[in-house]
C-alpha positions in Angstrom: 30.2 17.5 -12.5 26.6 19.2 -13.8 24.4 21.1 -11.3 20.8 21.2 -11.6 18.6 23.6 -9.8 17.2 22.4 -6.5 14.1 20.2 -6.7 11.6 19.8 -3.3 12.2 15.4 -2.9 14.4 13.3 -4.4 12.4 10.3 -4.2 15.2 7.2 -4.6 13.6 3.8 -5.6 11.3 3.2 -8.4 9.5 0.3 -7.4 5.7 0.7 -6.0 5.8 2.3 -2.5 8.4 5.1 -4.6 6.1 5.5 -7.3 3.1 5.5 -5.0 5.0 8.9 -3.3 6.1 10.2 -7.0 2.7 9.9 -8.5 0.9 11.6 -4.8 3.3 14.4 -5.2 2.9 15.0 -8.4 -0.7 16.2 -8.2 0.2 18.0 -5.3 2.3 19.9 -7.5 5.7 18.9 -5.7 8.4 19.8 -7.5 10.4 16.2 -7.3 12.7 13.6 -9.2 12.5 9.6 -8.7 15.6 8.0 -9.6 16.3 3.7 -9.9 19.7 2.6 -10.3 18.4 -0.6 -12.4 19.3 0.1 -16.3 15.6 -1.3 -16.6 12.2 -1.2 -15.0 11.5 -4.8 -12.7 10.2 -7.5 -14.8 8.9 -10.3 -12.5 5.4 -10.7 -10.7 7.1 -11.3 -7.2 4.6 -9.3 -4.9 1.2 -9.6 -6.8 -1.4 -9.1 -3.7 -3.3 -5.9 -3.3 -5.2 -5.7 -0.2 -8.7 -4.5 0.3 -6.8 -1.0 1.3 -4.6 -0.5 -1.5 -7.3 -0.8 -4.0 -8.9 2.1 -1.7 -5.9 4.2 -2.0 -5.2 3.4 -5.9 -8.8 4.8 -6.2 -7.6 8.1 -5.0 -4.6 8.4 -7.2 -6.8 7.0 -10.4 -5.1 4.3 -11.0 -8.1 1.1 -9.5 -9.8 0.8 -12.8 -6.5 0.3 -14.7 -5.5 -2.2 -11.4 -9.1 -4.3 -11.4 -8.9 -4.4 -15.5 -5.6 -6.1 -14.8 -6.1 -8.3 -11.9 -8.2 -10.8 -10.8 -9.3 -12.2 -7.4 -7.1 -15.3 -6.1 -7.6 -18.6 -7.7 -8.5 -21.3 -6.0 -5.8 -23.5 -4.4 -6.0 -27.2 -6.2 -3.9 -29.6 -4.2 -2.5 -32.9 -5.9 -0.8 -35.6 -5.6 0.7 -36.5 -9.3 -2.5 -36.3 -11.3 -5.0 -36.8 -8.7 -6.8 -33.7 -7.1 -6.8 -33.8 -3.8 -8.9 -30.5 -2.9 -10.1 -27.4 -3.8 -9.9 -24.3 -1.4 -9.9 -20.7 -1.6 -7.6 -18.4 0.0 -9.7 -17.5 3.1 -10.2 -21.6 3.7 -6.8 -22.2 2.9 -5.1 -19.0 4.8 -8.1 -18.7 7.9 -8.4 -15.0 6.7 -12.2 -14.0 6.8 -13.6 -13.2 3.9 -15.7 -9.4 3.6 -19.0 -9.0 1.4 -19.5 -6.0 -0.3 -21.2 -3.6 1.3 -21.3 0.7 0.8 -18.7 1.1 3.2 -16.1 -1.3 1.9 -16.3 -0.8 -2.1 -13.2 -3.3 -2.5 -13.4 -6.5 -0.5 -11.6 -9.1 -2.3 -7.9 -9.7 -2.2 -7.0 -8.7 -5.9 -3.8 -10.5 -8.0 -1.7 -8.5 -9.9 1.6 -9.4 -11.1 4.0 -6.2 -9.5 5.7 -5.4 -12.7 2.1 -4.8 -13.9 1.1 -2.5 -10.9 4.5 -0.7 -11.5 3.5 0.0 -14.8 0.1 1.4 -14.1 1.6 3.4 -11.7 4.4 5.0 -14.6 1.4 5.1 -16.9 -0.4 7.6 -14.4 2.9 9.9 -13.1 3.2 10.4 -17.2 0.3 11.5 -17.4 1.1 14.2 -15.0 4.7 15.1 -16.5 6.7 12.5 -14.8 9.2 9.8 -15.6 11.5 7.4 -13.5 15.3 8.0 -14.8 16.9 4.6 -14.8 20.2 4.1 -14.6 20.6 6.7 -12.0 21.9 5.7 -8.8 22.8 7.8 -5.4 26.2 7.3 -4.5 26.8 9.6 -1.8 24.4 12.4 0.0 24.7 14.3 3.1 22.4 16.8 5.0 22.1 20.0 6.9 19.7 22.1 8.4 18.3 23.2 5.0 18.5 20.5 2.9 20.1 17.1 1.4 22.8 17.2 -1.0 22.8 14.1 -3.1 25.3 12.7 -5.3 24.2 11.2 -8.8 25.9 8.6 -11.4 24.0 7.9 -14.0 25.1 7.7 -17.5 25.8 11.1 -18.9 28.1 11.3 -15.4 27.9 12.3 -12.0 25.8 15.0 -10.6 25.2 16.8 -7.9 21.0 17.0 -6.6 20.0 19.5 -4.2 16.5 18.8 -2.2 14.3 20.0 0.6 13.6 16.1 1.6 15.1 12.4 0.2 12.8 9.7 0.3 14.6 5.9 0.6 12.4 3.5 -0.9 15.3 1.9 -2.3 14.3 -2.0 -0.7 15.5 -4.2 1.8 19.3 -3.5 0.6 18.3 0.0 1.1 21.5 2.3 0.4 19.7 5.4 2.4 19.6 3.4 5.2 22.9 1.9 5.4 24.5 5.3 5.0 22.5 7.2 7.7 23.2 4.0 10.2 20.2 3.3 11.0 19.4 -0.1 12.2 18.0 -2.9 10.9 16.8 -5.1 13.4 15.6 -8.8 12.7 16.7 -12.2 10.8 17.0 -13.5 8.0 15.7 -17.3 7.5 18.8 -18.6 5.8 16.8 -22.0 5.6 14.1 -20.8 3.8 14.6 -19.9 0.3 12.6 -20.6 -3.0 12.6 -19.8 -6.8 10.4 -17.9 -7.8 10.3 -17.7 -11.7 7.5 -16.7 -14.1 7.4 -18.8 -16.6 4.5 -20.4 -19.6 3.1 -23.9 -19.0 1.6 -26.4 -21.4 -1.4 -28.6 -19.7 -2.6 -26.8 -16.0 -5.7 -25.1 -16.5 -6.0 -21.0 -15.4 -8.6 -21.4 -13.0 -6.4 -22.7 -10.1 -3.4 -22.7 -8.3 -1.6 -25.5 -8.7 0.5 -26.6 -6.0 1.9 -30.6 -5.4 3.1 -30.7 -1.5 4.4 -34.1 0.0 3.2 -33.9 3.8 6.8 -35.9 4.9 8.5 -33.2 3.3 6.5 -29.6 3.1 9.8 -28.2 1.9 9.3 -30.8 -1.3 6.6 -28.8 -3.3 6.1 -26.9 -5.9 3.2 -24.6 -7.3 2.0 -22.9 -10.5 0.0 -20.2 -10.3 -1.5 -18.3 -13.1 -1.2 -14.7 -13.1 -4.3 -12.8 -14.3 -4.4 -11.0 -17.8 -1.7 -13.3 -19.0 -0.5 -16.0 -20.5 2.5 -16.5 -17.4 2.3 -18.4 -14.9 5.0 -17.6 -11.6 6.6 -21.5 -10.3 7.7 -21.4 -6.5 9.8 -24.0 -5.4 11.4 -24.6 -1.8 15.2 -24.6 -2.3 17.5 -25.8 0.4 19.8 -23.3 2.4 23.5 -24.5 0.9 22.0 -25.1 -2.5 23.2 -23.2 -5.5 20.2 -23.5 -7.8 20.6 -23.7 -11.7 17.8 -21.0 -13.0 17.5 -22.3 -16.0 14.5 -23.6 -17.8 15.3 -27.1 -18.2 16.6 -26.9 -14.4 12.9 -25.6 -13.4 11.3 -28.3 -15.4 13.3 -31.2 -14.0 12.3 -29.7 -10.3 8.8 -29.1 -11.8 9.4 -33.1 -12.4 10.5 -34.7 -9.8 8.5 -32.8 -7.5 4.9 -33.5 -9.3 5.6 -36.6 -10.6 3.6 -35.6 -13.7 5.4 -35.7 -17.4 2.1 -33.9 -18.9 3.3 -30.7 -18.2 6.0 -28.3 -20.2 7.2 -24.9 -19.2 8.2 -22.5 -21.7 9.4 -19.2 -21.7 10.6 -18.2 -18.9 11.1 -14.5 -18.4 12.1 -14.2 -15.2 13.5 -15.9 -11.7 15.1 -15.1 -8.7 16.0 -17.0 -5.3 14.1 -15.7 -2.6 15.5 -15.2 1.3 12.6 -14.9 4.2 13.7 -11.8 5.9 11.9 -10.2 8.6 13.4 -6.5 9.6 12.9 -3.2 10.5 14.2 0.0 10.6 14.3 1.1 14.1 13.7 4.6 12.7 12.2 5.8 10.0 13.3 9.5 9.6 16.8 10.9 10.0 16.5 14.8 9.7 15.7 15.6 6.2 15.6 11.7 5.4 12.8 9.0 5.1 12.5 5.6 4.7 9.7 3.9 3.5 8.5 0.6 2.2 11.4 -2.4 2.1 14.0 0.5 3.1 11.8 0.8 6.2 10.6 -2.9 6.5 11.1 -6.4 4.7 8.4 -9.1 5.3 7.6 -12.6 5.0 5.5 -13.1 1.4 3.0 -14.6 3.7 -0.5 -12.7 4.2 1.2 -10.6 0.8 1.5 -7.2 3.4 5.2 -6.1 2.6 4.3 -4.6 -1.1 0.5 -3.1 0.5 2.3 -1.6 3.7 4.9 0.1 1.7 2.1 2.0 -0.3 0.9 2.5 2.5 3.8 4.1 4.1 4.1 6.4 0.6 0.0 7.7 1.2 1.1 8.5 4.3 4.2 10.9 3.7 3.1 12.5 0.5 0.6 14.8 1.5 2.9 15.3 4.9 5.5 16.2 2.5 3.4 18.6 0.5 2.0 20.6 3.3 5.2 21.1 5.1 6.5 22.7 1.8 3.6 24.8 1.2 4.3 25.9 4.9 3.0 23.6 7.3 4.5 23.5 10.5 7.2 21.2 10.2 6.5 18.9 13.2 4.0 17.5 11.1 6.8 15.7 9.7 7.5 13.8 12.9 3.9 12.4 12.5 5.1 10.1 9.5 7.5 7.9 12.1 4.5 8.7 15.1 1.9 6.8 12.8 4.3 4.3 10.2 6.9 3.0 12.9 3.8 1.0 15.0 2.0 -0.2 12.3 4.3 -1.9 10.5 5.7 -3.3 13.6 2.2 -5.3 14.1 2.2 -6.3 10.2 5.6 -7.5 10.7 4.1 -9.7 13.5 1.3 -11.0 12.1 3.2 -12.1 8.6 5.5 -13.9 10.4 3.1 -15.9 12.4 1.5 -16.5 9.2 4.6 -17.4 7.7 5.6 -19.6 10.5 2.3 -21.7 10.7 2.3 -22.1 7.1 5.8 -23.0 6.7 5.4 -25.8 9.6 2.3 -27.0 7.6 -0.1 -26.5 10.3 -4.2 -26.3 8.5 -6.1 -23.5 8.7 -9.0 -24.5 10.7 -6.3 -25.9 13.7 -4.2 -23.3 13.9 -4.5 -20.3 16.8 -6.5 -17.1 15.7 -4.9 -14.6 13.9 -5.7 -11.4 15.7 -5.0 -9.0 12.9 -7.0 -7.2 10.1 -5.0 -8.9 6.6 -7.4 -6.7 4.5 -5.6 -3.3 6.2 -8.7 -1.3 6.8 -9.1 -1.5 10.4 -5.4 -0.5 10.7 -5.7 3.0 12.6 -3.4 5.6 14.1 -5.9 6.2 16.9 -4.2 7.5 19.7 -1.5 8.8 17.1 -0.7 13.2 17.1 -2.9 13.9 14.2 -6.0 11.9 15.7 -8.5 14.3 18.2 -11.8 12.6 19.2 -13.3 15.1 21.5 -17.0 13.1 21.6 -17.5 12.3 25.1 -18.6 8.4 23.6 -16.5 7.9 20.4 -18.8 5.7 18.0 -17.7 2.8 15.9 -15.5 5.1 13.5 -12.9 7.0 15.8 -10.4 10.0 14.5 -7.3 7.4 13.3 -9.6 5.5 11.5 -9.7 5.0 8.0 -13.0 7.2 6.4 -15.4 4.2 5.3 -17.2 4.6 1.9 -20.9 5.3 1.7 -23.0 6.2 -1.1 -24.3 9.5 -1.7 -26.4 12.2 -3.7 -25.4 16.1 -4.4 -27.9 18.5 -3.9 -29.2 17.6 -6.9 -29.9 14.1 -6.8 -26.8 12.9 -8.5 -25.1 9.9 -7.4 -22.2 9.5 -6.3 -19.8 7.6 -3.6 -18.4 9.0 -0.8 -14.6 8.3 -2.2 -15.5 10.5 -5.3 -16.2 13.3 -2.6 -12.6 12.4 -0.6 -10.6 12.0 -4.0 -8.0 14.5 -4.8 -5.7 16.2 -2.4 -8.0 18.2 0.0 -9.8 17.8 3.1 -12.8 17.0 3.6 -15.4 18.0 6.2 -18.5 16.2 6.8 -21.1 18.3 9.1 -23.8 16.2 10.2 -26.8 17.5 12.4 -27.4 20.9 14.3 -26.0 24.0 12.6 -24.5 21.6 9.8 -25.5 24.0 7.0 -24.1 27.2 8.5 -20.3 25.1 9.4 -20.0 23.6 6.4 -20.4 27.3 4.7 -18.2 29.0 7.3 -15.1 26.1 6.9 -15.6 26.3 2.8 -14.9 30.6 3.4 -12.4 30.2 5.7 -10.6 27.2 4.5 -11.7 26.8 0.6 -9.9 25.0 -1.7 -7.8 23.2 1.3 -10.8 21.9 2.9 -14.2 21.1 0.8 -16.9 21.3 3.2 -20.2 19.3 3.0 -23.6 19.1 5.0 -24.5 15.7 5.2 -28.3 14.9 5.7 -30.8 12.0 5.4 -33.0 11.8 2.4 -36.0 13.6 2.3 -34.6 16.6 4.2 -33.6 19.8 2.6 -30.2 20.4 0.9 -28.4 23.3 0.2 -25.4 23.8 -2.4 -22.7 22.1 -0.1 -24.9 19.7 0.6 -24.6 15.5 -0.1 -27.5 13.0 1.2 -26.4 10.1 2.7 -28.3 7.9 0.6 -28.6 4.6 3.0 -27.9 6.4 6.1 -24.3 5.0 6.0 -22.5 8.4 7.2 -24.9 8.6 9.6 -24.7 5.7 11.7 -21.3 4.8 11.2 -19.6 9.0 11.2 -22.4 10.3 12.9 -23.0 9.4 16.9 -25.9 11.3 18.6 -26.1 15.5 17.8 -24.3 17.8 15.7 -21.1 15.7 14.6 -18.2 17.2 12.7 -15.9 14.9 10.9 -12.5 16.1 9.2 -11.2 13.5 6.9 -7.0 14.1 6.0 -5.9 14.3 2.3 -4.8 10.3 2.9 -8.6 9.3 3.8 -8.2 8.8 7.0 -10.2 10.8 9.8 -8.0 13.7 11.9 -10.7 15.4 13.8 -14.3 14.2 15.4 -16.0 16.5 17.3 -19.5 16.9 18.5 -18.9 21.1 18.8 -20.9 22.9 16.4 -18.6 25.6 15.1 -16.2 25.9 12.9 -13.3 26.9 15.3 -12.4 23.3 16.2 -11.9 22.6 12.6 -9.4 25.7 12.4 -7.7 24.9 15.5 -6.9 21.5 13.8 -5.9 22.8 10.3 -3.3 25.1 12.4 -1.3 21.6 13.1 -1.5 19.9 10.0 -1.8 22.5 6.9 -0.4 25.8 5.7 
């Protein structure tokens, strides 16, 4: 057996949520290893929806050019019946979600498509270009804990090893080894009558501007759909399988499905490259930390496809942690650590919810425009830990934008004129204060001496007014009116955008009494 020297996390799970955490650590300069017991990376577009939110947080790690250059919005949905087009809808028609205009506050509004072996390379692409790698082939077999540490047990190809970290991270998926050897439970069901095959495949004769789907009301579980994935030449076939069928995954067995189910002959698929047989489950970890041991994305939580929130909330969970992780290394308090399950545990709980109901009134076939509100946010910006033990609001009449919130975009000028956004100024893996009104000048200056480089402090002012060197002009008085309230307003965003402290005080105190909590 080989020993290697200790590392900080031992991130196990390679697929999106794990490298969102790799790649967050990384330029937090986290001394880590992520490990996948596949031989290869995942292949297959399976999750391919990237909220409003993600794209937010993908800006951060600078990844969102490489993500939008890959992507595209959501086709429209073409219904037929054999060669006859039925109707055209989008997603926000077809699904009831609302649909957001772009405005300075919400850079990213539309639901973006891209296939997930795509977004897991993007993702590789970037930790490389910080120093790291995924080993494949290298899967935990065994790990226990103790008050200092986890030991974890490699196999990989060259043999068995022996890892010693500070932390483990289990974003291993739904079949989550970390969580079946701590016992944790995970509570839910698993809709044994609701399986598909989901393959990607090429097709001769459907255009690339829709998605094709052929449904027979009688029979909603009698359909099948093509839709084209963007910046390829694939498209990924669904089809409804029943529960006691053993389905041939072959490509003649996909076209004579394709077939029967269409009624066309006018189409040929080709290629195929991938398919799998998809199980509905809906659990959830009822923890997500064991000692020394997280869980995160499918390991924590497994979703319907419906709404596409499993893949978005996992990255989610991984934005969260990282910096949590980083700080409590560099000697943060290590409560801050119980914050992860304090903020995570709730929200996915209420995105478990809401995909189900989705799920459920889609599956019963139920339209759009007849079916009950959804009361829930499927773009994942108003998602909040308000309330949460890293959100203070001391403002006698919190405004629209509350500590727990998400830190909206705005846009922006330096001191000297330059353009900017508001996410350029939030990017990286700082704090950010935002002084608004009274003494803002002489805070911003005292926090940037006290607290520089954790926390980059800014006067914000309206245009016209004068500017100092920490200084940014809240070009359309966006900061303002949605940060800002009435009087001297100071705003601490956290390193995972997100705001921890909103206070009307004028000193600088407040902001180092917070820091105290949540930062070496």
């Amino acid at each position: 057996m080989n020993h290697r020297s200790a590392i900080q996390v031992l991130v196990v799970g390679a697929g999106p949520t794990g490298l969102t955490l790799a790649c967050d650590l990384a330029r937090r300069g986290v001394r880590y290893r992520i490990i996948d017991a596949a031989a290869e990376h995942f292949s297959g577009s399976r999750a391919k929806g990237l909220m409003p939110r993600t794209l937010e947080v993908f800006d951060d790690l600078g990844v969102v050019r490489a993500v939008l250059a890959s992507g595209g919005p959501f086709p429209p949905f073409r219904g037929y019946r054999g060669e006859t087009v039925l109707r055209d809808r989008n997603i926000y028609e077809m699904a009831g979600f609302p649909r957001l205009d772009p405005t300075p506050d919400v850079p990213y509004p539309e639901f973006w498509m891209v296939p997930q072996w795509r977004t897991g390379e993007i993702l590789r692409d970037r930790l490389a270009g910080m120093g790291g790698r995924v080993e494949l082939g290298a899967g935990l077999t065994h790990f226990t804990q103790d008050d200092e540490g986890v030991t974890a047990t490699l196999t990989h190809p060259g043999g068995t090893e022996q890892v010693r970290a500070d932390y483990m991270v289990g974003a291993d998926g739904g079949r989550s080894f970390v969580r079946k050897s701590l016992g944790v439970g995970f509570l839910g069901e698993t809709e044994e009558s609701d399986r598909s095959i989901i393959a990607d495949v090429r097709a001769d004769g459907p255009d690339r501007e829709h998605w094709h789907m052929w449904t027979n009301p009688a029979a909603p579980s009698n359909r099948v759909s093509l839709c084209p994935l963007p910046e390829t030449e694939v498209f990924q076939f669904v089809a409804p399988v029943a529960a006691d069928e053993v389905p041939d995954l072959s490509l003649g067995a996909l076209q004579k499905i394709f077939d029967d189910r269409s009624g066309r002959t006018d189409v040929r698929l080709h290629d195929l490259s991938w398919a799998t047989i998809y199980r509905v489950n809906v659990r959830m970890s009822d923890r997500f930390r064991v000692g020394r041991v997280f869980l995160a994305g499918d390991a924590a939580h497994v979703h319907s496809p419906a709404g596409g929130q499993g893949l978005n909330t996992g990255i989610q969970d991984a934005y969260n942690l990282g910096w949590k992780l980083a700080a409590t290394l560099a000697g943060a308090p290590a409560r801050l650590l119980d914050s992860y399950e304090d903020e995570r545990l709730p929200i996915a709980a209420s995105v478990l919810g809401f995909s189900t109901q989705l799920h459920r009134r889609g599956f019963k076939g139920q339209p759009a425009a007849a079916a009950p509100a959804l009361d829930h946010d499927v773009h994942q910006l108003k998602l909040n830990y308000r309330g949460g033990p890293l959100s203070r609001d001391e403002r006698a009449t919190p405004g629209g934008v509350q500590a727990g919130d998400r830190a909206p975009d705005a846009h922006v000028q330096d001191a000297n004129g330059a353009p900017a956004r508001l996410f350029d100024i939030l990017r990286g893996p700082h704090f950010t204060m935002l002084a608004l009104g009274g003494e803002s000048a002489a805070t911003a200056a005292r926090i940037n001496e006290r607290h520089g480089p954790l926390v980059r402090a800014y006067q914000v002012v309206r245009p016209g007014s004068s500017t100092g060197s920490d200084c940014l002009i809240d070009v359309d008085g966006t900061i303002h009116s949605g940060y800002g309230g009435h009087g001297a307003t100071i705003v601490l965003v956290r390193p995972d955008g997100y705001l921890g402290l909103v206070t009307h005080s004028g000193t600088a105190d407040r902001v180092s009494d917070y820091l105290r909590l949540v930062a070496p």
